[in-house]
C-alpha positions in Angstrom: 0.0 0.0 0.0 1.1 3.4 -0.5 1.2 5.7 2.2 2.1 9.1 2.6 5.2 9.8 5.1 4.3 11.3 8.4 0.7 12.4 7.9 0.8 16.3 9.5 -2.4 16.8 11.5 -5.9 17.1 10.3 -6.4 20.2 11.4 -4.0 22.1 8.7 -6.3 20.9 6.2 -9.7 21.7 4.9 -12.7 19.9 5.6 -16.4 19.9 4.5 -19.5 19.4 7.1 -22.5 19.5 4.3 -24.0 16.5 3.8 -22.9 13.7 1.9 -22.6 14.5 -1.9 -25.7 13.6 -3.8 -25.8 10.3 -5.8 -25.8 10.0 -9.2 -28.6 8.1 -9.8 -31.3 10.9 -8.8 -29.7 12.6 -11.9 -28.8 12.1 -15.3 -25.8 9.6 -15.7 -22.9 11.3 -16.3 -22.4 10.8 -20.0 -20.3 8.0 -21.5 -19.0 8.7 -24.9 -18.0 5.9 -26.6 -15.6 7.2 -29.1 -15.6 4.3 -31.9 -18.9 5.4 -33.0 -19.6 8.0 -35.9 -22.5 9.7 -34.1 -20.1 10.5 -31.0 -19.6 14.4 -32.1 -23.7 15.4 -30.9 -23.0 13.9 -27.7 -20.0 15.4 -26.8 -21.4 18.4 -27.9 -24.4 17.8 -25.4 -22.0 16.7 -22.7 -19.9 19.7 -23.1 -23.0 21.7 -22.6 -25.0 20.5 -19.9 -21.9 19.0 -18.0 -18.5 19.6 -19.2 -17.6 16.5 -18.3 -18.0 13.0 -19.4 -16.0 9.6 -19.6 -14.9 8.3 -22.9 -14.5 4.3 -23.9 -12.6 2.9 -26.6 -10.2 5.9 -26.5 -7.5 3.9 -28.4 -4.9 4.7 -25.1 -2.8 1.3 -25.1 -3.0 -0.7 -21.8 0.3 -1.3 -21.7 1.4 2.4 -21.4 -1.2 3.1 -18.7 0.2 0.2 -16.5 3.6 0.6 -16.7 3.6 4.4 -16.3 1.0 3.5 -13.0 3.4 1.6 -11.8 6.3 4.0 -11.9 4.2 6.2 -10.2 3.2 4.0 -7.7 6.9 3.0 -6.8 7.7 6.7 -6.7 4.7 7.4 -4.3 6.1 4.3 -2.1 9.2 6.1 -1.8 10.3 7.5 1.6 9.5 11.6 1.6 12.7 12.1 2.2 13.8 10.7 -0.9 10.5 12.4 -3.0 11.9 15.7 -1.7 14.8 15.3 -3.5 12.6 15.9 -7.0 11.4 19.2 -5.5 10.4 21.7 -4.6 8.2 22.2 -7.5 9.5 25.6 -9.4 6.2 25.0 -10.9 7.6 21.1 -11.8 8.9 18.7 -9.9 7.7 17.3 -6.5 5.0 18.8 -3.9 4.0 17.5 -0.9 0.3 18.9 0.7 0.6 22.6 -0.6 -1.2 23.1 -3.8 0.3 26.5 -5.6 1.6 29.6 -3.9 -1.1 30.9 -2.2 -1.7 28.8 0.9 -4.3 26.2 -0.6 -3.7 22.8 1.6 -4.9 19.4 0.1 -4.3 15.4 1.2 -2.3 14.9 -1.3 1.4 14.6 -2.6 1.7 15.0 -6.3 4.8 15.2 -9.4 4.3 17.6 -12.3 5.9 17.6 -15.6 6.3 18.9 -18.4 5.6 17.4 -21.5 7.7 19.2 -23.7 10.5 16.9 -25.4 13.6 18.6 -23.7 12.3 18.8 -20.4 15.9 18.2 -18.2 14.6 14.9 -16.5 18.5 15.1 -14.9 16.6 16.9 -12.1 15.3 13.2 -10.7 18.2 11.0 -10.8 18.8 11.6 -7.6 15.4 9.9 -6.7 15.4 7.0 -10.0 19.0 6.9 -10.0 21.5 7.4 -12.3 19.4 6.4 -15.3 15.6 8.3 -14.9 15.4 7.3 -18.6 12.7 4.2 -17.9 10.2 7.3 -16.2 10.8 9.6 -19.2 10.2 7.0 -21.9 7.0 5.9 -19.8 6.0 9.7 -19.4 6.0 10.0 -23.1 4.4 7.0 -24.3 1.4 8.0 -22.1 1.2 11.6 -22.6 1.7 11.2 -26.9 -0.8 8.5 -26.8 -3.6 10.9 -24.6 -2.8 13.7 -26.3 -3.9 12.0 -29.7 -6.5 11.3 -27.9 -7.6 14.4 -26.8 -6.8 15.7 -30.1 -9.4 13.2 -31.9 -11.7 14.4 -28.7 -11.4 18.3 -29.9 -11.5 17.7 -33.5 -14.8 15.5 -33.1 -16.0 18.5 -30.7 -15.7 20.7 -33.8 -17.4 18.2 -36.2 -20.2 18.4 -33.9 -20.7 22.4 -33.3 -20.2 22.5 -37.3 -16.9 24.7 -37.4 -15.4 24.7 -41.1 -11.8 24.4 -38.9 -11.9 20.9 -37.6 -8.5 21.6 -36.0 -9.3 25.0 -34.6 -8.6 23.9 -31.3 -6.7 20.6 -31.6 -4.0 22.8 -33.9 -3.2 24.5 -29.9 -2.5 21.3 -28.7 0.1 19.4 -31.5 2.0 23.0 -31.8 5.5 22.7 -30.8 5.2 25.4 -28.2 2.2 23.9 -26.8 2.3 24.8 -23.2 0.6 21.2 -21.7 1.5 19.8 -18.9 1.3 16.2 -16.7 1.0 15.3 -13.1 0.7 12.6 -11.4 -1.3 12.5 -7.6 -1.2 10.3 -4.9 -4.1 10.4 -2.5 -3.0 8.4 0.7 -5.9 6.9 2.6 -6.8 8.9 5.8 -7.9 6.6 8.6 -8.1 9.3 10.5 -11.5 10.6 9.4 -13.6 8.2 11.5 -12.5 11.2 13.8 -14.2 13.5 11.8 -17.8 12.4 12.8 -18.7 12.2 8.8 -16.9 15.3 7.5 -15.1 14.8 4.8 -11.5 15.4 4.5 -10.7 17.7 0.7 -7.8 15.9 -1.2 -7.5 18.4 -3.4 -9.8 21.9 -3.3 -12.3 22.6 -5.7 -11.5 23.9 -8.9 -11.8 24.8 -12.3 -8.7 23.7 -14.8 -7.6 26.8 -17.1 -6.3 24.8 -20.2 -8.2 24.0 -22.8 -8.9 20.2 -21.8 -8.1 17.9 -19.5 -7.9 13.8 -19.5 -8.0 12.3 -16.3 -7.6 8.3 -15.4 -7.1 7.0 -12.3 -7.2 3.5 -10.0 -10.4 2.2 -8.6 -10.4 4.6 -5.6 -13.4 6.9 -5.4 -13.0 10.4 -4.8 -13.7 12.4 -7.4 -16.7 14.8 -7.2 -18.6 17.1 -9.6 -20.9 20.1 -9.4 -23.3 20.5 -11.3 -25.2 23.8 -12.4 -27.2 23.9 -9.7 -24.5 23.8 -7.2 -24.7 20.2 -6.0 -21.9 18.2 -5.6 -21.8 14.8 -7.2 -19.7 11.4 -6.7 -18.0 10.1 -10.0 -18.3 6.6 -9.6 -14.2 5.2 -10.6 -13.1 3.3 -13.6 -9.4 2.7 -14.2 -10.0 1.5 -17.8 -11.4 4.4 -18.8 -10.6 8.5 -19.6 -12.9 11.6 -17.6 -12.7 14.7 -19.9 -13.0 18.4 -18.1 -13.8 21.2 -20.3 -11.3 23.7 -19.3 -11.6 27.5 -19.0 -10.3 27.9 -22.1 -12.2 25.9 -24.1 -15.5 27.4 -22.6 -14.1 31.1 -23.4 -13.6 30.0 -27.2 -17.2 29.0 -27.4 -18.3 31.8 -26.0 -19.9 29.9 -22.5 -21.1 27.5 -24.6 -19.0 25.0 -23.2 -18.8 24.7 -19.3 -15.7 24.4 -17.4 -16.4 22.2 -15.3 -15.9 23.0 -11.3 -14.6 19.6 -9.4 -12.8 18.3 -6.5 -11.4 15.1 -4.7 -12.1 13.4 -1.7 -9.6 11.4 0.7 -10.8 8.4 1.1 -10.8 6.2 4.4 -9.2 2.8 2.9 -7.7 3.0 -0.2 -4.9 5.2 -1.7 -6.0 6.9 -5.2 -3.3 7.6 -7.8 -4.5 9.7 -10.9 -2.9 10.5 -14.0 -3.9 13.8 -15.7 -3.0 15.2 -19.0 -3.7 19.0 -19.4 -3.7 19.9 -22.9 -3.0 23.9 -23.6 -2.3 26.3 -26.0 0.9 27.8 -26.5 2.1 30.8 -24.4 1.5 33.7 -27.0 -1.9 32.3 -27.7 -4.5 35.1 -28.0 -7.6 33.2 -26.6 -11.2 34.8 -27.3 -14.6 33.2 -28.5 -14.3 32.2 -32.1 -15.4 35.0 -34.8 -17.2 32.2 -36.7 -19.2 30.5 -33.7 -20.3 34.5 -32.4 -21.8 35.1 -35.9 -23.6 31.7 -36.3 -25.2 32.1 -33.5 -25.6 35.7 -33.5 -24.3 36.7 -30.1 -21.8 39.0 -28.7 -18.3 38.1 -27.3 -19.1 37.9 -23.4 -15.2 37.8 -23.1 -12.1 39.8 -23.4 -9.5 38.6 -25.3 -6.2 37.4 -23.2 -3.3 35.6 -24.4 -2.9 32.3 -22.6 0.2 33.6 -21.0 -1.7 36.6 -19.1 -4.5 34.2 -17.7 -1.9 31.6 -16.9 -0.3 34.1 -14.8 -3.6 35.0 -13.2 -4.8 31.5 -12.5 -1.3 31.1 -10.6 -1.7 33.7 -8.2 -5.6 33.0 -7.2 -6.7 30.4 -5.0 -8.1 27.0 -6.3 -11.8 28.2 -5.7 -11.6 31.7 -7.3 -13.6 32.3 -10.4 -10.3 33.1 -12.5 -12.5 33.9 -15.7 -14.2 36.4 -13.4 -11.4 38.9 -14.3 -11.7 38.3 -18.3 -15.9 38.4 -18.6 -17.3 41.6 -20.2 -20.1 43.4 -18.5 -22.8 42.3 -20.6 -25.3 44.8 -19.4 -23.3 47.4 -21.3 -23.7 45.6 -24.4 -26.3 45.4 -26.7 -28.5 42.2 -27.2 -28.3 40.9 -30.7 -31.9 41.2 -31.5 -31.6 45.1 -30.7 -29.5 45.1 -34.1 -32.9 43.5 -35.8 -35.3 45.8 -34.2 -33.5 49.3 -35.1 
């Protein structure tokens, strides 16, 4: 079992008293997209929509690379702190051990991040993989090429489906060389502790929107994962480690003008069972200029509701806000100062 070193006390971290989170099945199943079929590109359309999140089967992500590069991360997780430390701090990559960014967010949880860029200096972990962190590297990028086509193929179909001429308008961001997307890697220890907690629950890691433009998660069988949906209830994602969980990110749902929801989510520690998660985030590069997309605004007839930023400025926001904050809050117009589109008809 993996087991996080020297667990500090409950108390540092945040914990929730509302009830438990509502079950799934007094709502509409979160959708499952299953990706070999032709018809695929209305539902994720609809999923993107209503949800922003959904799970995708048959996603053509070999086994093999999802095994092996699980179980490099769960012999790194096993690994006393003392040795994990040597692969941080995170300067943003690297190691990090309960805090979450720079701004004093706590979680239950211990976490790598890397970058997937080709030349990332993976020299930085030798002292923690040895002399040769070669076998983690070669992992690393099996999984992360094979997701990204994935969530390539995911955009493109996303496209098909909202009838943009561009079918690689927002995949393009992801295969360009100076893509920024990044990887991590979380460990979740079990917390035995929270019978103490007279059924609180204990946060893993804060609730959050991501700011890329997608994100592919896959994890072990160890429930934790939590929703909310539009009306502000928290839901339970039930776990399934042969499978991918898709998150609209802020930037996607800024391109489609709000069509698309970024979705808000969270994760639970759990009593028994340690949860390790792999997540890709796919983004665009740096000098990126990200605003809705001329061609949806006009088929549509609406207005942009937001300002346009390049990726680097709202990047640089996102990093110094908490986890919670509504980081697109900064970049919305007012849309009382604008007009409504049928006011252009009436005059």
């Amino acid at each position: 079992m993996v087991v996080l070193s020297k667990p500090a006390p409950l108390e540092q971290f945040s914990i929730t008293k509302s009830s438990k989170p509502t079950t799934l099945s007094i709502f509409p199943t979160i959708p499952v997209i299953d990706l070999s079929k032709p018809g695929s590109k209305n539902l994720l359309v609809k999923a993107c929509e209503e949800f922003g999140f959904f799970k995708v089967i048959n996603h053509g992500v070999p086994v093999e690379f999802i095994n092996k590069l699980e179980l490099e991360a769960i012999k790194f997780f096993s690994l006393p702190l003392s040795e994990k430390e040597k692969a941080g701090p995170p300067d943003p990559f690297g190691y990090g051990n309960k805090r979450i960014g720079p701004n004093g967010d706590i979680g239950w949880v211990e976490y790598l991040l890397l970058t997937t860029k080709q030349d990332f200096n993976y020299q930085r972990l030798v002292s923690v993989f040895g002399e040769n962190p070669e076998k983690l590297c070669r992992c690393v990028n099996d999984y992360v090429s094979a997701v990204k086509k994935m969530s390539c193929e995911i955009l493109e179909m996303m496209a098909d489906g909202l009838k943009i001429e561009e079918r690689n308008v927002f995949s393009k961001l992801l295969k360009d060389e100076q893509s920024d997307s990044v990887f991590r890697l979380n460990h979740y220890p079990p917390c035995p502790e929270l019978n103490e907690l007279n059924n609180g629950n204990l946060i893993g890691f804060g609730e959050h929107t991501d700011p890329q433009i997608i994100s592919a998660l896959r994890s072990n069988n160890t429930s934790g994962l939590q929703i909310s949906l539009t009306d502000g209830n928290w839901v339970s994602v039930p776990p399934d480690h042969n499978s991918f969980f898709i998150n609209v990110g802020d930037s996607l749902q800024v391109m489609t003008n709000g069509r698309f929801k970024s979705v808000r989510h969270r994760v639970m520690a759990n009593r028994y069972k340690s949860r390790v998660s792999m997540i890709y985030f796919g983004g665009p590069p740096l000098s990126e200029k990200i605003a809705p997309l001329p061609s949806l605004m006009e088929a549509w007839g609406e207005h942009s509701l937001y300002k346009e930023f390049t990726w680097f400025d709202y990047k640089k926001s996102a990093y110094n806000s908490r986890l919670s904050d509504n980081r697109l809050g900064l970049f919305e117009k007012i849309t009382a100062s604008l007009p409504h589109p049928l006011c252009s008809i009436l005059e």
